[in-house]
C-alpha beads as a LAMMPS data file, in Angstrom:
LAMMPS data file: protein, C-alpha beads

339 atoms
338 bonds

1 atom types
1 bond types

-500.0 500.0 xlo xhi
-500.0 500.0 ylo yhi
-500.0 500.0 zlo zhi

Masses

1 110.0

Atoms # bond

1 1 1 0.000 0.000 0.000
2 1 1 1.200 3.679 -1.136
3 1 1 0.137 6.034 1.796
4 1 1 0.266 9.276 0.024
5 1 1 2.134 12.174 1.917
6 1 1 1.149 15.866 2.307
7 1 1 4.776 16.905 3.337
8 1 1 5.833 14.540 0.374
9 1 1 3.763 15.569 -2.883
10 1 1 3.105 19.825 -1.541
11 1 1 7.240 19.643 -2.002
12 1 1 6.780 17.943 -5.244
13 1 1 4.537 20.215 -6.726
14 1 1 6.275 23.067 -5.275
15 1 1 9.219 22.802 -7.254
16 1 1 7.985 20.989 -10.570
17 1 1 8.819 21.979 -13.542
18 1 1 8.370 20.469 -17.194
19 1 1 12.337 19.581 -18.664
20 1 1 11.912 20.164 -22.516
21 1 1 15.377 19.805 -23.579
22 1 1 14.712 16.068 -23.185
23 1 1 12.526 13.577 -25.610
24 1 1 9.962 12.631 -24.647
25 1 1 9.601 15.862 -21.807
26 1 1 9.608 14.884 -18.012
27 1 1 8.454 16.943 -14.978
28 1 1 11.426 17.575 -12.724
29 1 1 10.347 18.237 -8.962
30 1 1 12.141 18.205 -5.316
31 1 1 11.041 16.122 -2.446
32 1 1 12.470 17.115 0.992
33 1 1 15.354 17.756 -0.837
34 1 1 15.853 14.929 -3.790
35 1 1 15.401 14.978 -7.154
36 1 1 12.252 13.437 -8.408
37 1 1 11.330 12.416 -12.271
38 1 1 7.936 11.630 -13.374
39 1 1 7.299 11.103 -17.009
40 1 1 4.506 8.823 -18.771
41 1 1 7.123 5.617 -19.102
42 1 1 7.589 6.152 -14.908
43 1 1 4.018 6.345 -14.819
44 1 1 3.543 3.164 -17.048
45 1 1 6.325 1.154 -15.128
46 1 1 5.562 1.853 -11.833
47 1 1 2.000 1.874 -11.377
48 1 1 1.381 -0.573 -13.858
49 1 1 -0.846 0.303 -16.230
50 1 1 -0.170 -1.903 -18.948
51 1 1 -0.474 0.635 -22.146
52 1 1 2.138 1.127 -24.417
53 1 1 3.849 4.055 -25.587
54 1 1 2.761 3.788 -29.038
55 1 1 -1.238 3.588 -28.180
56 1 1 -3.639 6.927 -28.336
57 1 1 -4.915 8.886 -25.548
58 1 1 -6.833 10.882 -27.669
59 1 1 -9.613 9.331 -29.770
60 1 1 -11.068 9.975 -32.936
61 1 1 -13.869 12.715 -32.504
62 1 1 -16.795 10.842 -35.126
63 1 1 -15.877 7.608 -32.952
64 1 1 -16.064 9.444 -29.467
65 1 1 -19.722 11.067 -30.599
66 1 1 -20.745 7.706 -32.108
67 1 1 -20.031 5.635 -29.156
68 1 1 -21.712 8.333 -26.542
69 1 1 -24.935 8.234 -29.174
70 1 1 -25.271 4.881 -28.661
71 1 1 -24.985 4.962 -25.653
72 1 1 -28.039 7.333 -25.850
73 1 1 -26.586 10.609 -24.651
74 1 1 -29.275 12.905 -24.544
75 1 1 -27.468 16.008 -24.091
76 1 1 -24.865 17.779 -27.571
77 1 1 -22.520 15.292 -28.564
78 1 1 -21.047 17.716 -30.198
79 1 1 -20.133 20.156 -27.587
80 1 1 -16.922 20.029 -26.276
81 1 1 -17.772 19.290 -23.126
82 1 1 -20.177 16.511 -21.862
83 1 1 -22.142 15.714 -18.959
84 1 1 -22.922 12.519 -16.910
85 1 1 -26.737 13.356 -16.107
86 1 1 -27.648 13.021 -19.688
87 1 1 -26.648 9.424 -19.082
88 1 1 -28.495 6.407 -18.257
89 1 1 -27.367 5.199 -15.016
90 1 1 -24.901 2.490 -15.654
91 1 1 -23.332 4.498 -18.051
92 1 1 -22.902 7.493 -15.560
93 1 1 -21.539 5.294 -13.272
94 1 1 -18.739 4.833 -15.684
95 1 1 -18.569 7.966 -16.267
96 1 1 -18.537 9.669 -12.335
97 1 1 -15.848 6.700 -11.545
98 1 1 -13.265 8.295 -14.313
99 1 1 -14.343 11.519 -13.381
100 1 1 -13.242 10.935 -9.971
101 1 1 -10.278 8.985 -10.024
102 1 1 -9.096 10.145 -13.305
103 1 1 -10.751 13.442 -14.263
104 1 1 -7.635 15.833 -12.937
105 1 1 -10.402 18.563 -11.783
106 1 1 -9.938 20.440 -8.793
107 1 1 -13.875 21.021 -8.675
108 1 1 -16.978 20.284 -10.977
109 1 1 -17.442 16.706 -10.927
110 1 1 -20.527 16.397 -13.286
111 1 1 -18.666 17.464 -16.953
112 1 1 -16.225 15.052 -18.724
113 1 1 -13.593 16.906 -20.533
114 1 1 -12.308 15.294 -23.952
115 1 1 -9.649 13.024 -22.823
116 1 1 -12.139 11.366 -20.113
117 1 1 -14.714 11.030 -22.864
118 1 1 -11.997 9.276 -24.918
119 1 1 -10.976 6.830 -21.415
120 1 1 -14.788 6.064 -21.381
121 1 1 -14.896 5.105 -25.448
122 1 1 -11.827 2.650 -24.913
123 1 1 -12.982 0.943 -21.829
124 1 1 -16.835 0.385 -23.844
125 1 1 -15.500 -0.681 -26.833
126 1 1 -12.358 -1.928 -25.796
127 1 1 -9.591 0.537 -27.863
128 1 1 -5.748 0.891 -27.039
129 1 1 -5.632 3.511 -25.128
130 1 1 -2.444 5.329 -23.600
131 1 1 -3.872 6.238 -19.911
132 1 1 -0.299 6.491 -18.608
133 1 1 0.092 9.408 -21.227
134 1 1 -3.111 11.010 -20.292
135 1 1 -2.442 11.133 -16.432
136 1 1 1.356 12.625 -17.404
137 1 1 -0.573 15.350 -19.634
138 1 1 -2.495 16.281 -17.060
139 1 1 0.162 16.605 -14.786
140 1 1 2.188 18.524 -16.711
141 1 1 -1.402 20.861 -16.951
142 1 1 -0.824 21.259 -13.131
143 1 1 2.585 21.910 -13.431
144 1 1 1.879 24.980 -15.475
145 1 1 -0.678 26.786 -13.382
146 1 1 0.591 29.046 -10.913
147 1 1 -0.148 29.499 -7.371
148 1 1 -2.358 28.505 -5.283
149 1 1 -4.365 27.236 -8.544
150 1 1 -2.334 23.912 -8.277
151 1 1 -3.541 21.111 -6.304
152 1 1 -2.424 17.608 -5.147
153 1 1 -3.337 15.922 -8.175
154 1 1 -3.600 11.619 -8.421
155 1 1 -2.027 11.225 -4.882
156 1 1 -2.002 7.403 -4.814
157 1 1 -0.031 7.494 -8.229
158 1 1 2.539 10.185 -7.443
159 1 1 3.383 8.821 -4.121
160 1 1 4.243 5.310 -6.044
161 1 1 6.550 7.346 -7.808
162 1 1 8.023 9.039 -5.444
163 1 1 8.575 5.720 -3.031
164 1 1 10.116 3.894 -5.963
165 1 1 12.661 6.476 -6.533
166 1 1 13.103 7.540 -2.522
167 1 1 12.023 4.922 -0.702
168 1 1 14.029 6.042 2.939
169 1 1 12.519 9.010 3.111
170 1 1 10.693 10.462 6.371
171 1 1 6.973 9.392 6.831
172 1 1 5.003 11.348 9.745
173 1 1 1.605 9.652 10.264
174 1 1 0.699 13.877 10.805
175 1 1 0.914 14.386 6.678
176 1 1 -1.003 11.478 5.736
177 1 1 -3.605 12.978 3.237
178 1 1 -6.695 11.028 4.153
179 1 1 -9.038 9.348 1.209
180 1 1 -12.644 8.767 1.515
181 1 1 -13.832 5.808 -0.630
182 1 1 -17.280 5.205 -2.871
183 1 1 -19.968 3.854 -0.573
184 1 1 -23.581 3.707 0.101
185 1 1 -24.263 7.902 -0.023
186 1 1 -22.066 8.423 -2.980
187 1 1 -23.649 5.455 -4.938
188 1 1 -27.209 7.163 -4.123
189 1 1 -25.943 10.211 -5.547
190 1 1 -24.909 9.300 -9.069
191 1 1 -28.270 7.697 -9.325
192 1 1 -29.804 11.370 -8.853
193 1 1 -30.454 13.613 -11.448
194 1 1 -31.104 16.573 -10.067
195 1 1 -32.561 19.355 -12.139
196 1 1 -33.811 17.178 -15.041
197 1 1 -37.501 15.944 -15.565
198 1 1 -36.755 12.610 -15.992
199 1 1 -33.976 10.201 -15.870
200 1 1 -32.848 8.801 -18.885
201 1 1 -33.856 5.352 -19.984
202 1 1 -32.004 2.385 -18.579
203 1 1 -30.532 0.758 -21.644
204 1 1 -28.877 -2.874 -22.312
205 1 1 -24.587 -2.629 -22.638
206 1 1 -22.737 -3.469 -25.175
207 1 1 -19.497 -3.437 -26.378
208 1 1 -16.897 -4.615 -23.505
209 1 1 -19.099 -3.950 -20.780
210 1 1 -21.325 -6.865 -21.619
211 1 1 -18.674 -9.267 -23.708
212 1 1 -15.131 -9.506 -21.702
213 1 1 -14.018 -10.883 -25.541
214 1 1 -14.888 -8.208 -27.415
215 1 1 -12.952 -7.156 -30.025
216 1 1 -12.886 -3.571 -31.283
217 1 1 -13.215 -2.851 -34.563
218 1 1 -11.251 -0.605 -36.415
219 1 1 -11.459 3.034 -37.737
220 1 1 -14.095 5.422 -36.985
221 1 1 -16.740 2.747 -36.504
222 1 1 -18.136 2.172 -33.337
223 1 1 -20.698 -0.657 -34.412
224 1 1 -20.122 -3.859 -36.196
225 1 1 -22.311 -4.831 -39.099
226 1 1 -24.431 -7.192 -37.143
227 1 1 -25.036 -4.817 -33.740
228 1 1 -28.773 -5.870 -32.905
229 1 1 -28.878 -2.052 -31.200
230 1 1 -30.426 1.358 -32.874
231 1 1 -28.640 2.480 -35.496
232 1 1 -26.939 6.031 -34.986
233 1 1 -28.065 9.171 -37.205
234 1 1 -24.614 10.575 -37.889
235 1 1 -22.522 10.923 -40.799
236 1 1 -18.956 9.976 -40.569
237 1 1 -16.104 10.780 -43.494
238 1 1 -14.909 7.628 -45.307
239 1 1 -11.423 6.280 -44.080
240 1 1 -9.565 3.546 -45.072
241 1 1 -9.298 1.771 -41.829
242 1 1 -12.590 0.329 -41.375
243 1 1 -12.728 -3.072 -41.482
244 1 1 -15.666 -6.113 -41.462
245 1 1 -14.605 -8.248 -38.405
246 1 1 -16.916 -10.257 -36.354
247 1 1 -17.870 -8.618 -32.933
248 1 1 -16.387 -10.735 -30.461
249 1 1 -13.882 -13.799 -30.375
250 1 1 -15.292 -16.882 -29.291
251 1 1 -18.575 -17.057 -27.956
252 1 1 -18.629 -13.875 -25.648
253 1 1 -20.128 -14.074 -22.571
254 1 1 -23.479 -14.939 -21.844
255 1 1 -26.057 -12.013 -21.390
256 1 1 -29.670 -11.762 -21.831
257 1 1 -31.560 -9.034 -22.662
258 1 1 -32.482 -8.479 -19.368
259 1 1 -29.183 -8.720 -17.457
260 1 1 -25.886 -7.783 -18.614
261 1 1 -22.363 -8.478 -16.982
262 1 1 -20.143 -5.266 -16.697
263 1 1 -16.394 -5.873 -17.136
264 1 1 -14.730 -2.648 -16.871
265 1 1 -11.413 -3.102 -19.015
266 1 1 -8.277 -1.950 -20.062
267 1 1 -6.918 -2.976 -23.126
268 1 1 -3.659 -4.855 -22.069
269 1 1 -5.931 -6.573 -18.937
270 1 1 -8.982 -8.049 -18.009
271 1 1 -10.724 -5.295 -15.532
272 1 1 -10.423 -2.123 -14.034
273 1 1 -10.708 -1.828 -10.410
274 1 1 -11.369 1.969 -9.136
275 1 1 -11.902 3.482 -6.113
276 1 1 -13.164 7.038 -5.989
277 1 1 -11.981 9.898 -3.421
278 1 1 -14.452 12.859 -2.363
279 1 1 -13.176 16.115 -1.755
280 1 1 -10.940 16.678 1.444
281 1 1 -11.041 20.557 2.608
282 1 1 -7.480 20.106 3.707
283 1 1 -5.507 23.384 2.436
284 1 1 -2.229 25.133 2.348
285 1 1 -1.216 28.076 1.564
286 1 1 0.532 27.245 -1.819
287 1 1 -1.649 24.274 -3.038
288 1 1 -4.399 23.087 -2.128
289 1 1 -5.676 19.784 -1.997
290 1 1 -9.358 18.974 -3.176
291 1 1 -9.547 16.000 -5.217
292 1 1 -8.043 12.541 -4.970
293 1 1 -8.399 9.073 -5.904
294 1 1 -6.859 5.844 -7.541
295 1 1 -7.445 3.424 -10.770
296 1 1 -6.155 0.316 -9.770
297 1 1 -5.406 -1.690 -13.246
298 1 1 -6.020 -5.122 -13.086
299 1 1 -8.309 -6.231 -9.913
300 1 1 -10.906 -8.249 -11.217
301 1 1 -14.021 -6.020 -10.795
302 1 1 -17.159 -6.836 -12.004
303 1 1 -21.225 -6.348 -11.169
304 1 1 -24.736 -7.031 -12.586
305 1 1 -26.817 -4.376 -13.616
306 1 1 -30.518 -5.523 -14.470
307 1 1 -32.283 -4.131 -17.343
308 1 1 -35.363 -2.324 -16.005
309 1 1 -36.432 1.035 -14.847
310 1 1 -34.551 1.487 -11.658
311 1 1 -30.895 0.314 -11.228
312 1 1 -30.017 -1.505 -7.709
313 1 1 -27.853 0.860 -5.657
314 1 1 -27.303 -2.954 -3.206
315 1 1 -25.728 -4.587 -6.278
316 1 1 -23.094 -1.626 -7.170
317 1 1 -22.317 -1.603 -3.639
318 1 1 -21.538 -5.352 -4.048
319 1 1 -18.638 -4.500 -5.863
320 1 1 -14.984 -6.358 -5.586
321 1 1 -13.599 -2.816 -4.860
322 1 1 -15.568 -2.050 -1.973
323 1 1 -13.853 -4.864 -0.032
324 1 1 -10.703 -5.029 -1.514
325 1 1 -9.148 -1.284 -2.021
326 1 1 -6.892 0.167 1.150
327 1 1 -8.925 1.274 4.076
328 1 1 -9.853 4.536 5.364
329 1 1 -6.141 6.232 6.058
330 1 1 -6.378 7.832 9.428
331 1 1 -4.520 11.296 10.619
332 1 1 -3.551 10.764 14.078
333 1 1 -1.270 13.519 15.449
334 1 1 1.659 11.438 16.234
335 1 1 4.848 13.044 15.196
336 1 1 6.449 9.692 15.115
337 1 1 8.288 8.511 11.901
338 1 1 7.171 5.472 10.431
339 1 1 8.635 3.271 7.626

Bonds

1 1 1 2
2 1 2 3
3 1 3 4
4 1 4 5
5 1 5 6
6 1 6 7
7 1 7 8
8 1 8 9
9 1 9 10
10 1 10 11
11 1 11 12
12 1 12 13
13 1 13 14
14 1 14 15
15 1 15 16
16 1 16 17
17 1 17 18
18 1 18 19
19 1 19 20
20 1 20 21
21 1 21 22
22 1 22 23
23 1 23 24
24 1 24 25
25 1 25 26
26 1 26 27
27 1 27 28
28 1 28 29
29 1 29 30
30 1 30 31
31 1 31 32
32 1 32 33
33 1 33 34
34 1 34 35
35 1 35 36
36 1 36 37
37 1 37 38
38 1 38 39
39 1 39 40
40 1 40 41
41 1 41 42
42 1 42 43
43 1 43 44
44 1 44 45
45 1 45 46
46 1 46 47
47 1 47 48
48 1 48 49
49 1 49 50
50 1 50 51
51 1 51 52
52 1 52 53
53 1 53 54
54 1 54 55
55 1 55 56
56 1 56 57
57 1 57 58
58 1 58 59
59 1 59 60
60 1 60 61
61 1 61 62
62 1 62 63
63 1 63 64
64 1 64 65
65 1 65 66
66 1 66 67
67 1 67 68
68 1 68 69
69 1 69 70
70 1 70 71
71 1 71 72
72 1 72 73
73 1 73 74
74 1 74 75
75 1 75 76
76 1 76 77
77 1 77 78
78 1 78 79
79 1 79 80
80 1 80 81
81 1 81 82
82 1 82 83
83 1 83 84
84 1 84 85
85 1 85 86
86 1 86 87
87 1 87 88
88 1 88 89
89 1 89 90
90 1 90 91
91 1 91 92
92 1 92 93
93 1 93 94
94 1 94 95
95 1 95 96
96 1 96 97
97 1 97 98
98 1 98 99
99 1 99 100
100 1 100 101
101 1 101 102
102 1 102 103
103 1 103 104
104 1 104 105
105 1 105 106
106 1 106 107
107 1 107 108
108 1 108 109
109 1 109 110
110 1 110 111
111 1 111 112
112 1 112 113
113 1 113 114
114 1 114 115
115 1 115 116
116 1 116 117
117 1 117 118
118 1 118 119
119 1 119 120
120 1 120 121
121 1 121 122
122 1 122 123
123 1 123 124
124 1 124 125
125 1 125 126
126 1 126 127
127 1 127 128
128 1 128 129
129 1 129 130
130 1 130 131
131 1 131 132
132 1 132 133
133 1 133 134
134 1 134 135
135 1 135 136
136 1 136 137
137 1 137 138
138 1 138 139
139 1 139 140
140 1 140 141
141 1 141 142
142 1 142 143
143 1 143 144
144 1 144 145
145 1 145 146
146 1 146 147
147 1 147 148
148 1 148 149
149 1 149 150
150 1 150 151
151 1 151 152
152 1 152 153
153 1 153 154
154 1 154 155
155 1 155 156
156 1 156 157
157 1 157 158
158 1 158 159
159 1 159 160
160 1 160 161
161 1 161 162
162 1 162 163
163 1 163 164
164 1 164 165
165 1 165 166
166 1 166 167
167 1 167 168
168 1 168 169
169 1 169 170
170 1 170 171
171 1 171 172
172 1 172 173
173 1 173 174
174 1 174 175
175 1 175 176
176 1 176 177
177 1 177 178
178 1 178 179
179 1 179 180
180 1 180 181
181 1 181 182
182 1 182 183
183 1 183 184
184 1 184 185
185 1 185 186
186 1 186 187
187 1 187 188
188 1 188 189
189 1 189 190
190 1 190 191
191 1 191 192
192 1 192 193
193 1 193 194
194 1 194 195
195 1 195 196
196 1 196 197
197 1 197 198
198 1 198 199
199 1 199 200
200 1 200 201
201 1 201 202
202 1 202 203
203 1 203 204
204 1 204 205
205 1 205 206
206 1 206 207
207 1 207 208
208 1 208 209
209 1 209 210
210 1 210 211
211 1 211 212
212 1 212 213
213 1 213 214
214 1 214 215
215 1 215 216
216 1 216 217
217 1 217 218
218 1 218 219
219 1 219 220
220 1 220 221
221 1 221 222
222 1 222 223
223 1 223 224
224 1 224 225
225 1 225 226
226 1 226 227
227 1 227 228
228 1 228 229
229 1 229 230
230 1 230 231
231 1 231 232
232 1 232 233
233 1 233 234
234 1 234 235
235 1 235 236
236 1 236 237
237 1 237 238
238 1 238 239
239 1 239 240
240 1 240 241
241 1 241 242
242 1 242 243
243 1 243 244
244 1 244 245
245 1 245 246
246 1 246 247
247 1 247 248
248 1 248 249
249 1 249 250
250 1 250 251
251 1 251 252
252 1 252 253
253 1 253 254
254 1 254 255
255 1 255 256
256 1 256 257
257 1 257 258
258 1 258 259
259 1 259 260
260 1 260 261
261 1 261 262
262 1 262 263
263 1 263 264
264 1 264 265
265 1 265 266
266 1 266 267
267 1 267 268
268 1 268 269
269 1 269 270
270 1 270 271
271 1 271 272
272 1 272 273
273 1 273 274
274 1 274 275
275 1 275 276
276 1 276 277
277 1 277 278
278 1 278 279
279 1 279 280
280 1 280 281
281 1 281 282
282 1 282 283
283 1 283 284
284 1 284 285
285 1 285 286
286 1 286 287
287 1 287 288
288 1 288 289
289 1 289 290
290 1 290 291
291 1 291 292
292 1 292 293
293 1 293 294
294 1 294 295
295 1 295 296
296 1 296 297
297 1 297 298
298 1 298 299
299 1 299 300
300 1 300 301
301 1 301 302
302 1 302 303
303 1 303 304
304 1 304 305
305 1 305 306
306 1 306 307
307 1 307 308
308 1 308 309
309 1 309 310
310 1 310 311
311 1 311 312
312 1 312 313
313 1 313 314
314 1 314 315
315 1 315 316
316 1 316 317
317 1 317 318
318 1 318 319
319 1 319 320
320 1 320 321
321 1 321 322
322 1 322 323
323 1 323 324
324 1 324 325
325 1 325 326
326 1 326 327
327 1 327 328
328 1 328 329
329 1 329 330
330 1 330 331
331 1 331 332
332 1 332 333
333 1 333 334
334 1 334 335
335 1 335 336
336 1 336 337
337 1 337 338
338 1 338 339
């Protein structure tokens, strides 16, 4: 377990600063002291998360609006900027779990920006997808504000990297930087949708969520030829990377049209497991620390969503994360290194 540090990553972000003059560009930052690198291969190295230098972390734009159609987005596809509450629940689950752990906001937890709209697209329809180059670009993002407008951004992952390159440094239990995981209240709350008329309508998964085989297919299409869904009214330029494939290896898994299995994947692994971090009002005078959280990659998670009107807060909570990510980290006020 990777106790993340307030003394630790406030000294980090302190002195950051984005090195150029090398290829590919790293953030160089101090820690009590000691040189610190981060850069997307640290990222993918240390915390494991199995992409590869050469995949995207930017999607196609016709596949990102024909994936969210489908999934019956009700709000402008088009806009740069989406929202989770013109979702259907299990899709804003998705969605609020990347926001949290992944979305690099400091506030405004209800709007994906375009790289989490991409994350979401790869983990439905199972893309490549370059995460560890998405958390470094948002990190360098951080880097570059000034003030107190920077924040202790993806704790859990910056401590890893900061342990595997000092490992004997000081640890007071006083600077631990507590986390608050998902449970019962914050379930009920992404099932709210506040300000609308209606929720929108609970609809079957597809794609990855529903097959752990599937197999993407290539291009801009986000459909293969024999989907048994709606068909999408948009019009996407010809390319020459579309292909006919069948849609998933093997026999898939089993799902009937009134239950479907959700997988949340990566590319390189089986599942995602994710557990999401509310705001802490902890402060400072140079950054402040609002948002954290932590993807696990490769954990095994999985639930049942049934397909009807109202979506079962009980079974979400029955989720392999709830009982297998780190406990609630404690702030006692002992002074008292520990290793």
């Amino acid at each position: 377990m990777h106790v993340p540090y307030h003394s630790h990553q406030q000294d980090l972000w302190a002195y950051a600063d984005i090195d150029c003059e090398v290829e590919p560009p790293v953030i160089r930052g101090k820690v009590l002291g000691h040189d610190v690198i981060v850069s997307a291969d640290h990222i993918r190295r240390v915390c494991g998360s199995q992409d590869t230098p050469d995949q995207p972390y930017m999607l196609d734009c016709y596949l990102v609006r024909g994936c969210f159609m489908r999934c019956k987005y009700e709000g402008d596809v088009g806009a740069g900027i989406l929202y989770k509450a013109y979702m259907s629940p299990q899709f804003k689950y998705l969605a609020h779990v990347l926001i949290h752990c992944l979305g690099s906001r400091r506030g405004g937890l209800d709007d994906m920006r375009e790289t989490i709209q991409c994350a979401f697209v790869a983990l439905v329809l199972n893309r490549p997808f370059n995460f560890s180059e998405m958390i470094f670009t948002h990190m360098k993002e951080n880097v570059a504000l000034r003030g107190d407008k920077k924040f202790l951004m993806y704790p859990r992952f910056l401590q890893q990297l900061i342990d595997a390159q000092l490992p004997d440094l000081p640890k007071i239990n006083a600077y631990i930087i507590r986390l608050e995981h998902m449970n019962d209240i914050t379930l009920n709350r992404v099932m709210s949708y506040r300000g609308k008329e209606r929720k929108p309508t609970v609809l079957s998964l597809f794609g990855h969520l529903v097959r752990p085989d599937y197999i993407a297919i290539a291009g801009r299409r986000w459909r293969h030829d024999d989907s048994d869904s709606e068909v999408e009214d948009i019009v996407v330029p010809d390319d020459d990377s579309g292909d006919d494939d069948d849609g998933a290896g093997g026999s898939g898994a089993g799902a009937s049209a009134s239950e479907s299995s959700v997988a949340m994947s990566t590319i390189a692994v089986s599942s995602v497991s994710v557990s999401a971090a509310v705001r802490d009002m902890t402060t400072t005078a140079d950054v402040s620390l609002v948002e954290a959280g932590v993807v696990t990659i490769g954990a095994g998670v999985s639930t049942t969503v049934a397909h009807d009107e109202d979506v079962d807060i009980d079974s979400l909570l029955e989720l392999d994360f709830m009982a297998t990510t780190t406990s609630t980290v404690t702030t006692p006020i002992d002074m008292t290194a520990t290793t």
